[in-house]
C-alpha positions in Angstrom: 32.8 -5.1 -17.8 32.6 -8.6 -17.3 29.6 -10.6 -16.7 28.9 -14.0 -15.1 27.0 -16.4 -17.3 23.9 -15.6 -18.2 21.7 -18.6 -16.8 24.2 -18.3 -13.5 22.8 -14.2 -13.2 19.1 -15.2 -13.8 18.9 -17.9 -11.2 20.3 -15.0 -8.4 17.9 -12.6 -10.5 14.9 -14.8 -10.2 14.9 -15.9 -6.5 11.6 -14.0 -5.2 10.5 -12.5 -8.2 6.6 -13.4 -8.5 6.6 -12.5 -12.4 8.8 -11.5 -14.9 7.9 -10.2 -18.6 9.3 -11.8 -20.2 12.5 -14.3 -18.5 13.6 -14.9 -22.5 13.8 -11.5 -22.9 15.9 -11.3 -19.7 18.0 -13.9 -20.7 18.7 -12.1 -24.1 19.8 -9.3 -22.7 21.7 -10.9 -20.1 23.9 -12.0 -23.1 23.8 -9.1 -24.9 25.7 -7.8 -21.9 28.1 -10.5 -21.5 28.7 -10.1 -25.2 29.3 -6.3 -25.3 30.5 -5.2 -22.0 27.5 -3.0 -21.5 25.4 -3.0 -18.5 21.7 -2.9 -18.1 19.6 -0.2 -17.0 17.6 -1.4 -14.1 14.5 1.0 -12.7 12.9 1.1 -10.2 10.5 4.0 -8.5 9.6 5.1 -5.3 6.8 8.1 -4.6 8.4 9.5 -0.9 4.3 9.5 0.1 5.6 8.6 3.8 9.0 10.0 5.5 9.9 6.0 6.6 10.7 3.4 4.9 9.7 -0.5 6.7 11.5 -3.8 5.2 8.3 -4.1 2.7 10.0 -1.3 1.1 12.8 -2.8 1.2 11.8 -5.9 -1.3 12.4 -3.6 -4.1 15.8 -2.1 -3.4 17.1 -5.7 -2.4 16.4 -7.2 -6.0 17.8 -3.5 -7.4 20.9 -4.7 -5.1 20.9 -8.1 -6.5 21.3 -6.4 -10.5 23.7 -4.1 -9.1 25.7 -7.0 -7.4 26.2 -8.6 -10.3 27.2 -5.3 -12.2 24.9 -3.5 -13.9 23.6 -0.3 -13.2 20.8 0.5 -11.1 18.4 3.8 -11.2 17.3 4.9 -7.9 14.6 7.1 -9.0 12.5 9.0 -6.6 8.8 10.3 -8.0 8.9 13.4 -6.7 6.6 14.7 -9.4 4.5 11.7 -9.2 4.0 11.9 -6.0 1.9 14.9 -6.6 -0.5 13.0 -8.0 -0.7 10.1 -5.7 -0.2 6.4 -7.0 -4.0 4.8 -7.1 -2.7 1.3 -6.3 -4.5 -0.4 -4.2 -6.6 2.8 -3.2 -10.5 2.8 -3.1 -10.6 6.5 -2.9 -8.5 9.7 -4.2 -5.1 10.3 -2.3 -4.9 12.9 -0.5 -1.9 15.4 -2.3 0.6 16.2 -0.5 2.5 19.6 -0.4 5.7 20.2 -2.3 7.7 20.7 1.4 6.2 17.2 2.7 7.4 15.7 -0.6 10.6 17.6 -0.3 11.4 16.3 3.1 10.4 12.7 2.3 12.5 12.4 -0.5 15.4 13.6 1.6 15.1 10.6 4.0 14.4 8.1 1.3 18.1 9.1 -0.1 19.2 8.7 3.7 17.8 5.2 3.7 18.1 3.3 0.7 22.2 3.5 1.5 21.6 0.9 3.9 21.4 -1.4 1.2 22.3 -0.1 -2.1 26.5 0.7 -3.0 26.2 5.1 -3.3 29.0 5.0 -5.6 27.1 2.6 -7.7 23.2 4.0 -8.0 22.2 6.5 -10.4 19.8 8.4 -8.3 17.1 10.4 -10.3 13.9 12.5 -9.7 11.5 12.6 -12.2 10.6 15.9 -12.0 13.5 16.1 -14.2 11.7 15.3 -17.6 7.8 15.5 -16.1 7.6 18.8 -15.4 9.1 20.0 -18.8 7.0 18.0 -20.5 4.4 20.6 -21.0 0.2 20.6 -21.8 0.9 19.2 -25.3 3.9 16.0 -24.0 0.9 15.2 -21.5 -2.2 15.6 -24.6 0.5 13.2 -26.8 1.1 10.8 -24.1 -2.7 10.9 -23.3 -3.4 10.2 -27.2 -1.8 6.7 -26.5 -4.6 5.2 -24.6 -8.3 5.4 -24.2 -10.4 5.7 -21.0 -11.5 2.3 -21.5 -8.1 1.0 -21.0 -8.0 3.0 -17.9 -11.0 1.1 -16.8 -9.2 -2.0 -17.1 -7.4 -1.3 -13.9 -8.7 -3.0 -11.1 -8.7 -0.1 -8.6 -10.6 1.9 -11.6 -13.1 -0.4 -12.7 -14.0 -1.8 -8.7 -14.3 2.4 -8.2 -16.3 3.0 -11.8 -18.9 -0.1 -10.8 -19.2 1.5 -7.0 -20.1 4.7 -8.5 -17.2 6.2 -6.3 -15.1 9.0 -7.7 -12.1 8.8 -10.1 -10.0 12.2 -10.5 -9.2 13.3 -13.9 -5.9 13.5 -12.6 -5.7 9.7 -11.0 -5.4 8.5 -14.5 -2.3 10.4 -15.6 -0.4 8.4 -13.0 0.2 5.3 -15.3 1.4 7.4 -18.0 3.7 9.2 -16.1 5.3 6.1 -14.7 5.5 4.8 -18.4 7.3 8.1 -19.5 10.1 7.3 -16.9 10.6 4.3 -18.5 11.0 6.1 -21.7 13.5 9.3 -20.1 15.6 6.7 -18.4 15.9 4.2 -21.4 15.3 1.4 -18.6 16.0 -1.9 -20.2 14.2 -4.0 -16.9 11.9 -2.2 -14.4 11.3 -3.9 -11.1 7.8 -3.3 -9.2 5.1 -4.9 -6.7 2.6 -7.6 -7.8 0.4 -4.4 -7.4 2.1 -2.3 -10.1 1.9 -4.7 -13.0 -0.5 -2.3 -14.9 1.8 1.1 -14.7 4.7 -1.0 -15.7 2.9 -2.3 -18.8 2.0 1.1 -19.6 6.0 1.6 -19.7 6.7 -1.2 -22.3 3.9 0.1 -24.1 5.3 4.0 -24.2 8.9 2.4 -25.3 7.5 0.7 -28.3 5.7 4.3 -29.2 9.4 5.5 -28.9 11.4 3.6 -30.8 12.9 1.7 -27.5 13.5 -1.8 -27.3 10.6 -2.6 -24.2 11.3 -3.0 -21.0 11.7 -6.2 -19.2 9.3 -6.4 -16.0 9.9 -8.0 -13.1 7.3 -8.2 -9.8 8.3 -9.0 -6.9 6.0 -10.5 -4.5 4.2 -7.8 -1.4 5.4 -9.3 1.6 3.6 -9.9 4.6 3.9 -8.2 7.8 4.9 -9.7 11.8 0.7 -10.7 11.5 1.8 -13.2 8.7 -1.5 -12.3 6.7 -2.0 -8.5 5.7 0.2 -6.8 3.7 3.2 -4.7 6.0 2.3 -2.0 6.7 2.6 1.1 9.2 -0.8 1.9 9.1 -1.7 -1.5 10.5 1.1 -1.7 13.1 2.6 -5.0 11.9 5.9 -3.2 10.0 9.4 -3.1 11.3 10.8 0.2 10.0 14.0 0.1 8.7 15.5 3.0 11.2 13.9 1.2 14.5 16.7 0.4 17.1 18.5 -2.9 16.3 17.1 -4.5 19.8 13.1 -3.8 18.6 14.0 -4.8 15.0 15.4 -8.4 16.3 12.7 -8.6 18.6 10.1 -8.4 16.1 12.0 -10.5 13.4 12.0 -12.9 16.1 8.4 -12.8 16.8 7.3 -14.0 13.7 5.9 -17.3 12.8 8.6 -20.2 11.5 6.4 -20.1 8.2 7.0 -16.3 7.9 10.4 -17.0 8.2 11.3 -18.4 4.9 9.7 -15.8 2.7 11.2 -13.3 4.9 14.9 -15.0 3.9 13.7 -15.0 0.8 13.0 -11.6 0.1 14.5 -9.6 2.5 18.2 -11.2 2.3 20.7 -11.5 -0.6 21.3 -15.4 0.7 20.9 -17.6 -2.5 17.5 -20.2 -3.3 19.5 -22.9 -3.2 21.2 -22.1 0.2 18.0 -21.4 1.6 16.5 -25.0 0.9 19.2 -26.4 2.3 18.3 -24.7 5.5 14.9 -25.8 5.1 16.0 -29.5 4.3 18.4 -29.3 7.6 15.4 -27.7 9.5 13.0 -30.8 8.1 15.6 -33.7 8.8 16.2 -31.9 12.3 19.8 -31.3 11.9 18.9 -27.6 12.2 16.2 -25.7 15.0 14.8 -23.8 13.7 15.3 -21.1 16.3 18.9 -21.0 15.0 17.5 -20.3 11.4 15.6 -17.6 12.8 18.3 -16.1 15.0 20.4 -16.3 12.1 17.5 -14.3 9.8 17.4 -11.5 12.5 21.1 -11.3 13.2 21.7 -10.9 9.3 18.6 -8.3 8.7 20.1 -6.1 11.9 23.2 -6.2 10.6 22.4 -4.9 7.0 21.0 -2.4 9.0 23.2 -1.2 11.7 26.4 -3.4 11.9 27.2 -6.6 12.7 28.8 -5.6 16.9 24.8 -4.1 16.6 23.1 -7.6 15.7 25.6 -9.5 17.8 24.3 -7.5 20.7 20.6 -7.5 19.9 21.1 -11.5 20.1 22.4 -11.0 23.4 20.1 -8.7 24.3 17.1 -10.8 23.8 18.2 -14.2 24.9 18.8 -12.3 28.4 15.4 -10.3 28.0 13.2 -13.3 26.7 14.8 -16.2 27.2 16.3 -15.3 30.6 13.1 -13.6 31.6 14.8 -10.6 32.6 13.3 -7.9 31.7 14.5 -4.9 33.0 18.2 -6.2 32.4 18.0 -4.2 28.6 14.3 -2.9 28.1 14.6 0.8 27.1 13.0 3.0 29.4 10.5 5.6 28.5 9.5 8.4 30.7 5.9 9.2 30.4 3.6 12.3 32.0 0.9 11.0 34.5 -1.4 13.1 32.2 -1.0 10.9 29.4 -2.2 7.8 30.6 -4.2 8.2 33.7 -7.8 7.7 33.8 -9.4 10.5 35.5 -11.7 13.9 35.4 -9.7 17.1 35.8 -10.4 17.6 39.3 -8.3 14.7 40.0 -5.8 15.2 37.4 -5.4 18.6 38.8 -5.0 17.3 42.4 -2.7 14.1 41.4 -0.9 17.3 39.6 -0.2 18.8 43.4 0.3 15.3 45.3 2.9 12.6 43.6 1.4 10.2 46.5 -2.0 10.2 45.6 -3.0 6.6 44.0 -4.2 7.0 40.1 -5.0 4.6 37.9 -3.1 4.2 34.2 -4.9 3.2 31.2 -2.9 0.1 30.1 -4.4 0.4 26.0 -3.0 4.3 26.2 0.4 3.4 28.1 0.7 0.9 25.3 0.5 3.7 22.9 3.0 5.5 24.5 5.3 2.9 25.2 5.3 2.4 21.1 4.4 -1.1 21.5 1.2 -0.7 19.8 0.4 1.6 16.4 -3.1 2.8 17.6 -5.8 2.8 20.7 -8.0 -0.1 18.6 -4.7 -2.2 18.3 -4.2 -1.8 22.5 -7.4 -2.2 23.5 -7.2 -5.4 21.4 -3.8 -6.2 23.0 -5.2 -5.7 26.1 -8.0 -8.2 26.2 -5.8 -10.8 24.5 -3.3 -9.9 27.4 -0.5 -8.0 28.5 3.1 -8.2 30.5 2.9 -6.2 33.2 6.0 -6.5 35.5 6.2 -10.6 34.7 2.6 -10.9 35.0 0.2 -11.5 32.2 -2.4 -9.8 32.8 -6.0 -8.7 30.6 -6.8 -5.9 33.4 -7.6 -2.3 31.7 -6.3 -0.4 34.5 -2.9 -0.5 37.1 -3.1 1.3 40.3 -0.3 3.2 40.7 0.1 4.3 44.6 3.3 6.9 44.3 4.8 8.5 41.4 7.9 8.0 40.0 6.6 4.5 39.6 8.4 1.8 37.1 6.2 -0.7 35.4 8.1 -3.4 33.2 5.4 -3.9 30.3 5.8 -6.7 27.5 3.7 -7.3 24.3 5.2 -10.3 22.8 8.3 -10.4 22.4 8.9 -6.7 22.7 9.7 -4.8 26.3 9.7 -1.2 27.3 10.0 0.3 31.0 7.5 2.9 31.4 8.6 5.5 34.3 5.4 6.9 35.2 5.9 10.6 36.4 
């Protein structure tokens, strides 16, 4: 094959990486490639622990896109064996295992997914399950001989846990190890991770010297930041954009994001260049550039990797006539929703509201937020709800809506992001 220049491939290769170990190394094998023809081996893991994947996911598989764009091959790998032991990072207690089926399943959706970025033809995609569970009692006593417990420690989530007096499974610290022995089964020559991973992929460079393998180079990218702009994305917290959400709610919440925000998402969720991306900035800075364009531009081209471009090109329309028009109702989805769900009421009224559509009830805004999708939990709507809410053009901090007659429409907005609730 042939390569581009060495220093031209690490300046694409480097844009949002937070760390790499180590970039001479890189560059040395960057030539090594130009010089042979040979491509490197690029890693990179994912445990399918949840059945979605959300742009922070996403961080990864763009860099894995960015090796494989400039042609070398990229390893897919899905943990499905790890997963039964449930990566510690970043956890103050034990994971909870999950069940060979849920495992199963989530894999199947992670292969689904990660096409939406990565070329099929091009990824080599591998379960480790392949080489971990042949390894046997004695691979796992060898590759246990490597280390000692006070190396373990070392780890942060350990030794914070080890100081707290708060459990550590026996189990918890074969995780690193098993990470490592991918390393050494795929013959990875770079393996790409989180900020958060940088102990398991140490442990990796450290099983390939055991090995007779040349180590692997390491490179970290950054955790990005969710819609918030200060925790880490994430589901849980309700400030992700999932990778399978309709193109209209993903452009809504790209554009709901602060301008700040904005750059590191073009940063690390696009394949757009550094240098390109400064001279946005620099156009933004001089005001030769809004930078409401440069975020239009950010959602359209995140939609579009995602659904298509007639998809993005839509959403933009979409939202300037939802939000910038005002008119809601124009293109917010509609979501039918039982009485039951969100009323406030004993079951004697329930029941009779049941028998009489004309009989006034009164919804629960935090719960019809919940059921709308707009918010991830009952804490987050409640919280919604006192900062404010649009109901039917309205802002309005009110806990309950009287609803007189049923089927009744009520246009509610959070943000940026619309839904018509048809209350039945």
């Amino acid at each position: 094959m042939h390569f581009a220049p060495a220093d031209e491939q690490l300046e694409y290769l480097q844009k949002g990486a937070a760390e790499i170990i180590r970039v001479s190394d890189l560059r040395e094998r960057l030539e090594t490639s130009r010089k042979t023809g040979e491509p490197m081996r690029v890693k990179a893991g994912f445990d399918p622990t949840a059945p979605d994947l959300h742009l922070g996911h996403t961080v990864l598989m763009r860099k894995l896109k960015h090796f494989q764009d400039l042609g070398h091959q990229v390893i897919f790998m899905i943990g499905d064996f790890t997963s039964l032991i449930g990566d510690p990072t970043g956890r103050s207690v034990t994971r909870k295992q999950l069940t060979s089926e849920e495992i199963a399943q989530n894999a199947k959706t992670y292969t689904e997914q990660v096409f939406k970025i990565l070329d099929r033809d091009k990824t080599e995609v591998r379960f480790n399950s392949e080489w971990l569970s042949n390894l046997g009692f004695e691979g796992i006593i060898r590759l246990a001989a490597r280390f000692t417990v006070s190396q373990m420690l070392e780890r942060e989530e350990f030794h914070r846990r080890f100081n707290n007096e708060q459990p550590i499974s026996l189990h918890e610290l074969l995780y690193p190890l098993a990470q490592g022995y991918d390393s050494v089964a795929l013959r990875a020559d770079v393996e790409l991770g989180g900020t958060d991973q940088r102990f398991n992929l140490l442990i990796g460079r450290e099983l390939q010297r055991h090995y007779d393998q040349p180590s692997q180079i390491v490179l970290m990218t950054p955790i990005i930041e969710g819609l918030d702009g200060v925790q880490k994305m994430s589901k849980s917290l309700g400030n992700a954009i999932g990778i399978q959400e309709p193109a209209l709610e993903m452009y809504g919440k790209l554009m709901s994001i602060s301008d700040e925000l904005m750059w590191r998402y073009w940063l690390l969720l696009t394949d757009l260049r550094q240098s390109e991306i400064e001279q946005m900035r620099a156009d933004v800075s001089s005001g030769a550039l809004h930078p409401m364009e440069v975020k239009k531009r950010l959602a359209r081209t995140i939609v579009a990797g995602f659904h298509s471009e007639a998809a993005a090109r839509k959403a933009d329309e979409d939202w300037a006539l939802q939000f910038q028009q005002r008119n809601v109702e124009a293109v917010a989805e509609e979501v039918s929703i039982d009485f039951r769900r969100v009323v406030r009421a004993d079951a004697v009224s329930l029941d009779k509201a049941g028998r009489d559509p004309a009989m006034p009830v009164d919804v629960d805004v935090a719960r019809l937020l919940v059921e709308l999708g707009l918010k991830e939990s009952r804490t987050d709507a409640d919280r919604q709800v006192s900062a404010g809410v649009g109901i039917d053009g309205v802002t309005s901090t009110n806990k309950l809506i009287k609803v007189e007659n049923r089927p009744a429409r009520i246009a509610v907005r959070v943000g940026k992001r619309a839904r018509i609730a048809v209350i039945e």
